[in-house]
Legacy VTK file of the C-alpha trace (Angstrom):
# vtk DataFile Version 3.0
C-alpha trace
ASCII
DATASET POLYDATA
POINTS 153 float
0.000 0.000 0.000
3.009 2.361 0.618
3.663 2.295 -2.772
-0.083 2.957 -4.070
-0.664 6.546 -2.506
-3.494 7.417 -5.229
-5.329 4.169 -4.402
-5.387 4.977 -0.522
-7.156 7.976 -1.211
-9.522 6.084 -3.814
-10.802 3.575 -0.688
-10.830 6.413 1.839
-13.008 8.111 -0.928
-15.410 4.703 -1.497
-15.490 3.988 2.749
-16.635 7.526 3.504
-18.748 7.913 0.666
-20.697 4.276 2.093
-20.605 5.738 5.190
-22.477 8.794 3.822
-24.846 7.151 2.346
-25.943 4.853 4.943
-25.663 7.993 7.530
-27.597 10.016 5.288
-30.372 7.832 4.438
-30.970 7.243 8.489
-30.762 11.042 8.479
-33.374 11.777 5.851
-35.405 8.599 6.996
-35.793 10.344 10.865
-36.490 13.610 8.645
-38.868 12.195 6.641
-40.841 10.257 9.921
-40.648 13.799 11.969
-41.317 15.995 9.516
-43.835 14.170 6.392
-44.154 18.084 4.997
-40.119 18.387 3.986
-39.265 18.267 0.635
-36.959 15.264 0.397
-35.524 15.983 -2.701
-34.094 19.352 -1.518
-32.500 17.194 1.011
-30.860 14.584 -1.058
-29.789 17.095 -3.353
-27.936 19.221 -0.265
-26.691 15.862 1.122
-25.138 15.132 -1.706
-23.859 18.376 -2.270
-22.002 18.199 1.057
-20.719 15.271 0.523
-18.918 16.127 -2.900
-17.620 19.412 -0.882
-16.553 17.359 1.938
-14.849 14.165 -0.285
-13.309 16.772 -2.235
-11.562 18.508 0.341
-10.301 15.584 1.978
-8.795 14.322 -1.806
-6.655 17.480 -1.909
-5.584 17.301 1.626
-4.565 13.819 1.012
-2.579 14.643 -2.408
-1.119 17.753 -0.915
0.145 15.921 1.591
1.202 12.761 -0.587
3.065 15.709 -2.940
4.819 17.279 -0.310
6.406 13.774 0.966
7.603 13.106 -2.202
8.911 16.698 -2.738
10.835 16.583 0.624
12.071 12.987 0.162
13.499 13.763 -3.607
15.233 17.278 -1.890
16.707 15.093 0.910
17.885 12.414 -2.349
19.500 15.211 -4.586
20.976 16.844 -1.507
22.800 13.678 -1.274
23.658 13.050 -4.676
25.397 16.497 -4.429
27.457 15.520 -1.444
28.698 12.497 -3.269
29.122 14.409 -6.302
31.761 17.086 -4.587
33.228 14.103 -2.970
33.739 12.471 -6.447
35.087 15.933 -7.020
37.963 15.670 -4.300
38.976 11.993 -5.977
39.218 12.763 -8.634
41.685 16.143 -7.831
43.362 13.442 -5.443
44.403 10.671 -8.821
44.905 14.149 -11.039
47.554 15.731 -8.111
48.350 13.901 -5.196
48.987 10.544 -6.819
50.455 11.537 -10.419
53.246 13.878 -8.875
54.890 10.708 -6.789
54.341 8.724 -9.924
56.262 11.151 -12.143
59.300 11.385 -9.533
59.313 7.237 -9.181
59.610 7.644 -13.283
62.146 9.834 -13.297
63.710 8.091 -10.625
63.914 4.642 -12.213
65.737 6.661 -15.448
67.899 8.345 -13.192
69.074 4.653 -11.193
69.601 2.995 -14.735
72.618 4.767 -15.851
73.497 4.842 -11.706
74.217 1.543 -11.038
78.058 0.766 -11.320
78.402 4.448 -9.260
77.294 3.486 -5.488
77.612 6.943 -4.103
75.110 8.361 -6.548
73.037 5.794 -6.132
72.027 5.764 -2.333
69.997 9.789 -2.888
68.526 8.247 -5.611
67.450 5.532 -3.455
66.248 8.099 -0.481
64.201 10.133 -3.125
62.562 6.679 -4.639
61.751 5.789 -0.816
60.089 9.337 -0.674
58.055 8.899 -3.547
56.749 5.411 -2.748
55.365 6.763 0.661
53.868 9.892 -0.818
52.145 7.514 -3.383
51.152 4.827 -0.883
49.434 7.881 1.432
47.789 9.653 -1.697
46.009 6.036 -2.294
45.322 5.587 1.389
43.628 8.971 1.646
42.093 8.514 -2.006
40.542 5.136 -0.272
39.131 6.473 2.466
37.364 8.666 0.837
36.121 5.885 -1.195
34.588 4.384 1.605
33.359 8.120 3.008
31.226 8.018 -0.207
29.793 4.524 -0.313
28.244 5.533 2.930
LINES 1 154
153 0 1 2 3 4 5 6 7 8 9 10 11 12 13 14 15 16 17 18 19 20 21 22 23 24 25 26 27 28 29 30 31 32 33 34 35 36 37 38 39 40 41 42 43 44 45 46 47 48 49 50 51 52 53 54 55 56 57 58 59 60 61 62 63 64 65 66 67 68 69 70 71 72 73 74 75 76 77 78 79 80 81 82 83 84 85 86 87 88 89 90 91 92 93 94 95 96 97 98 99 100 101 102 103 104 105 106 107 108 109 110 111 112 113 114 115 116 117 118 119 120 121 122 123 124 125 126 127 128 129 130 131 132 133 134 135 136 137 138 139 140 141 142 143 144 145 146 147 148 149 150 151 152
């Protein structure tokens, strides 16, 4: 039923519009025993009128209501799909900076260790500044996976 808003309003609309009726016809029945002289067809006619009033009024209420739910629940859904959407934001400046910069160095690194390796001396800074890069690059993925998980929930 959750799911069927329109046809809750449909059955509240069929149950009070029985109810009228069988209201209404005690109603005009005590009328018509207390008073033979009433015209009873000026009565059905404002009975029903009421009722239509009444029923309709209630059928707005209910898709007013019903309207502003939804409205409030799709705010509350692209509210959040903005917050994920500036957090896909940061990611994706995280791969573009933070994680292509220590890539580059461990690139030019590796070039700068091939011609390097008979000379020992120039070898061990080269070594230090690889070290460097490998823990900026393993913290730029740490951070870019934690806000991964920051996302998915």
């Amino acid at each position: 039923m959750k799911k069927y808003p329109l046809l809750k309003i449909a059955l509240l609309y069929f149950l009070l519009g029985s109810l009228w009726l069988l209201a209404g016809a005690v109603v005009i029945n005590w009328i018509d025993n207390q008073y033979p002289s009433v015209n009873l067809q000026g009565l059905h006619f404002f009975k029903n009128l009421i009722f239509l009033v009444a029923t309709s009024v209630l059928v707005l209420l209910s898709l007013n209501y019903y309207y502003r739910k939804r409205f409030r629940t799709e705010r509350r859904h692209r509210t959040e799909l903005l917050l994920k959407n500036r957090k896909l934001k940061e990611i994706a400046w995280l791969n573009s900076h933070e994680i292509r910069r220590p890539l580059a160095n461990l690139t030019a690194l590796v070039q700068l260790i091939r011609p390097s390796i008979d000379d020992h001396e120039n070898l061990i800074p080269i070594l230090d500044h690889l070290e460097t890069s490998v823990c900026e690059l393993n913290e730029a993925v740490i951070k870019m996976n934690n806000q991964t998980k920051e996302l998915e929930e």
